[in-house]
C-alpha atoms as a printed R data frame, in Angstrom:
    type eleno elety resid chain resno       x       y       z
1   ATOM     1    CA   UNK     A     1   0.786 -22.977 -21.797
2   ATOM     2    CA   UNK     A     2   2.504 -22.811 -18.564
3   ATOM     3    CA   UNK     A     3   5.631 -20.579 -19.975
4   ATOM     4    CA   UNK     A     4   2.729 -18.278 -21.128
5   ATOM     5    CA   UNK     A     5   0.657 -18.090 -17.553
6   ATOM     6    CA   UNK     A     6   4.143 -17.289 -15.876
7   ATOM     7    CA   UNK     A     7   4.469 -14.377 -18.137
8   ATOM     8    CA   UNK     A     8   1.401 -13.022 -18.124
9   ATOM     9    CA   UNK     A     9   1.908 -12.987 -14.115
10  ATOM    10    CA   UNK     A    10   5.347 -11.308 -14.585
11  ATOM    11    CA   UNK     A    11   4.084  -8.495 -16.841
12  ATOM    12    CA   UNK     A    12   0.756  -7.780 -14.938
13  ATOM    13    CA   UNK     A    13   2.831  -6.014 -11.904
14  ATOM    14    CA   UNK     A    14   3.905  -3.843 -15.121
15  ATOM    15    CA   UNK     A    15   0.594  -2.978 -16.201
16  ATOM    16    CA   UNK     A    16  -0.981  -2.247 -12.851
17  ATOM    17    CA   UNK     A    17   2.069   0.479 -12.178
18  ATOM    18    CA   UNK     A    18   1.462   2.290 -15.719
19  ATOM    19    CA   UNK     A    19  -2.247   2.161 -15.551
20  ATOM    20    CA   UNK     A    20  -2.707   4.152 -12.216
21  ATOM    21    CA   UNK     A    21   0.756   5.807 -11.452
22  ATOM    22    CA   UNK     A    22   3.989   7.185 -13.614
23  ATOM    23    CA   UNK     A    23   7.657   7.152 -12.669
24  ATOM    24    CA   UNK     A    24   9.699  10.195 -13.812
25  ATOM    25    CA   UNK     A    25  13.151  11.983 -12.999
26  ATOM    26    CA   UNK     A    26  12.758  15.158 -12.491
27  ATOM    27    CA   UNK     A    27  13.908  18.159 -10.042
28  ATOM    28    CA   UNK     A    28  11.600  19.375  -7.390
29  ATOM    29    CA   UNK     A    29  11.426  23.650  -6.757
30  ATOM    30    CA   UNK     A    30   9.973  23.863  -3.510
31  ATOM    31    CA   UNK     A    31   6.880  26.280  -3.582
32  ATOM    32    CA   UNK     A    32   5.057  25.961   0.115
33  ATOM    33    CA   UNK     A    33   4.025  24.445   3.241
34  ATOM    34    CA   UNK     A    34   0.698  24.003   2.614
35  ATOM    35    CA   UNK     A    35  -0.424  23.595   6.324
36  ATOM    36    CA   UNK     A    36  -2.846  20.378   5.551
37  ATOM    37    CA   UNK     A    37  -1.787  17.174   7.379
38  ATOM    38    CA   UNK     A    38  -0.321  14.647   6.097
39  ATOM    39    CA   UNK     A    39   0.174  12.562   8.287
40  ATOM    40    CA   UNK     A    40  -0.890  12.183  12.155
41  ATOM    41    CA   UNK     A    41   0.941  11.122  15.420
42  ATOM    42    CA   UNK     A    42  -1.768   9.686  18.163
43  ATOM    43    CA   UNK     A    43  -1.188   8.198  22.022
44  ATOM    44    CA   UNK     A    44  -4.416   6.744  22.536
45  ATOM    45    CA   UNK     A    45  -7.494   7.578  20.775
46  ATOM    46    CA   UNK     A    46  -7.747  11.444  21.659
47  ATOM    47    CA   UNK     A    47  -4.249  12.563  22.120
48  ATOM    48    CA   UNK     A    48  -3.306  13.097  18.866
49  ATOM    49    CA   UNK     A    49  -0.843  15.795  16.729
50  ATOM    50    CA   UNK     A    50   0.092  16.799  13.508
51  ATOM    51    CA   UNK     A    51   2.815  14.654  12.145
52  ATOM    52    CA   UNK     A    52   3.376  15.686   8.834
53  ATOM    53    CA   UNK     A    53   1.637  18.802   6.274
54  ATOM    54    CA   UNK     A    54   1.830  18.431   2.615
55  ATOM    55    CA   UNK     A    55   4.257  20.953   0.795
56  ATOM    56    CA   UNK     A    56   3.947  22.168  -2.980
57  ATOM    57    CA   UNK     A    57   6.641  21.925  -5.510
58  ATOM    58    CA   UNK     A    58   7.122  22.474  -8.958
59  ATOM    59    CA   UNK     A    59   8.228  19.084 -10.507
60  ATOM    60    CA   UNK     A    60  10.624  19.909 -14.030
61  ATOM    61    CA   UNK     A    61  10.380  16.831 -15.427
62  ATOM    62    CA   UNK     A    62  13.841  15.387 -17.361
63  ATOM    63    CA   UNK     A    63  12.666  11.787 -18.171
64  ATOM    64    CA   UNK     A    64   9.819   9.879 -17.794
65  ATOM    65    CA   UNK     A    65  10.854   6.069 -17.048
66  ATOM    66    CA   UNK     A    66   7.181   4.550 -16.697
67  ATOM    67    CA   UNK     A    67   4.254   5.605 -17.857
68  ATOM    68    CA   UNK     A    68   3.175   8.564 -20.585
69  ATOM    69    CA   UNK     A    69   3.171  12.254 -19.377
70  ATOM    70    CA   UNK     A    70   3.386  15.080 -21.680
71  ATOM    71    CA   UNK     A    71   4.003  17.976 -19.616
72  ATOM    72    CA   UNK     A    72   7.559  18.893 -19.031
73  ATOM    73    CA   UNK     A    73   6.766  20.815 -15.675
74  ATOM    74    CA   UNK     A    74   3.107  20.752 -13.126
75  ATOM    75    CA   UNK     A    75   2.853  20.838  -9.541
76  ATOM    76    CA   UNK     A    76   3.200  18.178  -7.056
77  ATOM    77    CA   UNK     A    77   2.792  17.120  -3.581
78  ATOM    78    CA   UNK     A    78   4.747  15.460  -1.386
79  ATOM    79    CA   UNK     A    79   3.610  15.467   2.356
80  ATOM    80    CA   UNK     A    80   6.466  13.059   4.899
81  ATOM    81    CA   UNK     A    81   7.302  13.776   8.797
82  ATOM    82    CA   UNK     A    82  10.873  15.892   8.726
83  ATOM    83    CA   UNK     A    83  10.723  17.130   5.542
84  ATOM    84    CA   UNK     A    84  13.180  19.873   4.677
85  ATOM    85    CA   UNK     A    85  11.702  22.985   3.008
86  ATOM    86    CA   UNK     A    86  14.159  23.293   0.229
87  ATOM    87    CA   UNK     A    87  14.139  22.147  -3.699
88  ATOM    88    CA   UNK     A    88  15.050  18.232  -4.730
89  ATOM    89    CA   UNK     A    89  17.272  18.129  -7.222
90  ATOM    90    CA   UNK     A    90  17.577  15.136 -10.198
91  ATOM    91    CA   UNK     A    91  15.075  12.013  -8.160
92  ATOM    92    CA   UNK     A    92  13.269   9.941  -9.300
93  ATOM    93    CA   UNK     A    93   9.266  10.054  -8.647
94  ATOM    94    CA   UNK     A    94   6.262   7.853  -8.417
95  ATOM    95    CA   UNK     A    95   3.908  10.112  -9.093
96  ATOM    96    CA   UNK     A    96  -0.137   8.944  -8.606
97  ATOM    97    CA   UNK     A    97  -2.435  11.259 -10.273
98  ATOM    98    CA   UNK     A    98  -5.011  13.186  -8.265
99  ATOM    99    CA   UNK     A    99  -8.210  14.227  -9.010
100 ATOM   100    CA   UNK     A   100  -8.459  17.986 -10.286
101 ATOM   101    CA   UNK     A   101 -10.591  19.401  -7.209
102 ATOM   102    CA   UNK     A   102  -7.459  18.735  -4.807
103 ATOM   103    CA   UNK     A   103  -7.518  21.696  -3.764
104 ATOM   104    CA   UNK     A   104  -3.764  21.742  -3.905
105 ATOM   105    CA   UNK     A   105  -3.288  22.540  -7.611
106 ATOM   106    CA   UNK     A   106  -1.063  19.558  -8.157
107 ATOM   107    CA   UNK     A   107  -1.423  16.865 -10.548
108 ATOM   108    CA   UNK     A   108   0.110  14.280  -8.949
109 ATOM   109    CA   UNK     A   109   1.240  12.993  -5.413
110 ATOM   110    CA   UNK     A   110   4.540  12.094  -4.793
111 ATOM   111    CA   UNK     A   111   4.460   7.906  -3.671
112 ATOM   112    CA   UNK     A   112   7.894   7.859  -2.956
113 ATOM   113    CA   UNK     A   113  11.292   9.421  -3.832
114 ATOM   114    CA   UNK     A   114  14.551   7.212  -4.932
């Protein structure tokens, strides 16, 4: 019984990652800046400035590692302070799905890049 609790507890991180977020490789095409923060810098509680804006890319998806997607290619975002304005070629993506009023377009929102 106790060989069975300690798995259950090892695969439930598993489960948690498929059920609300997917893991792909893929290359990004950078599309636009799409001029919505991101991500804010503040000094105080008044004094504060745009730190990062969300940009649009095109993901083209080459294998998904976690996770079920059937499209090949949709739109991402990906919004991070110093972010170059160029395309991302062959990462690897946690993607968390967004709802379909974004009012990005995208599908998904980049969590991280490896």
């Amino acid at each position: 019984m106790k060989k069975l609790l300690i798995f259950t507890f090892l695969l439930l991180p598993c489960f948690v990652f498929a059920a609300n977020e997917i893991k792909v490789k893929a290359d990004l095409e950078f599309l636009l800046d799409t001029e919505k923060e991101s991500g804010k810098l503040c000094f105080g509680e008044n004094d504060c400035s745009t730190w990062s804006t969300f940009y649009l890319f095109n993901a083209d998806v080459k294998k998904v590692i976690v996770g079920t997607e059937s499209s090949t290619s949709f739109k991402v975002i990906y919004g991070r302070h110093a972010l170059l304005k160029q395309d991302l070629n062959d990462v690897v993506l946690t993607l968390r799905e967004l709802e379909r009023d974004n009012g990005f377009g995208a599908k998904y929102q980049v969590v991280s890049i490896e």
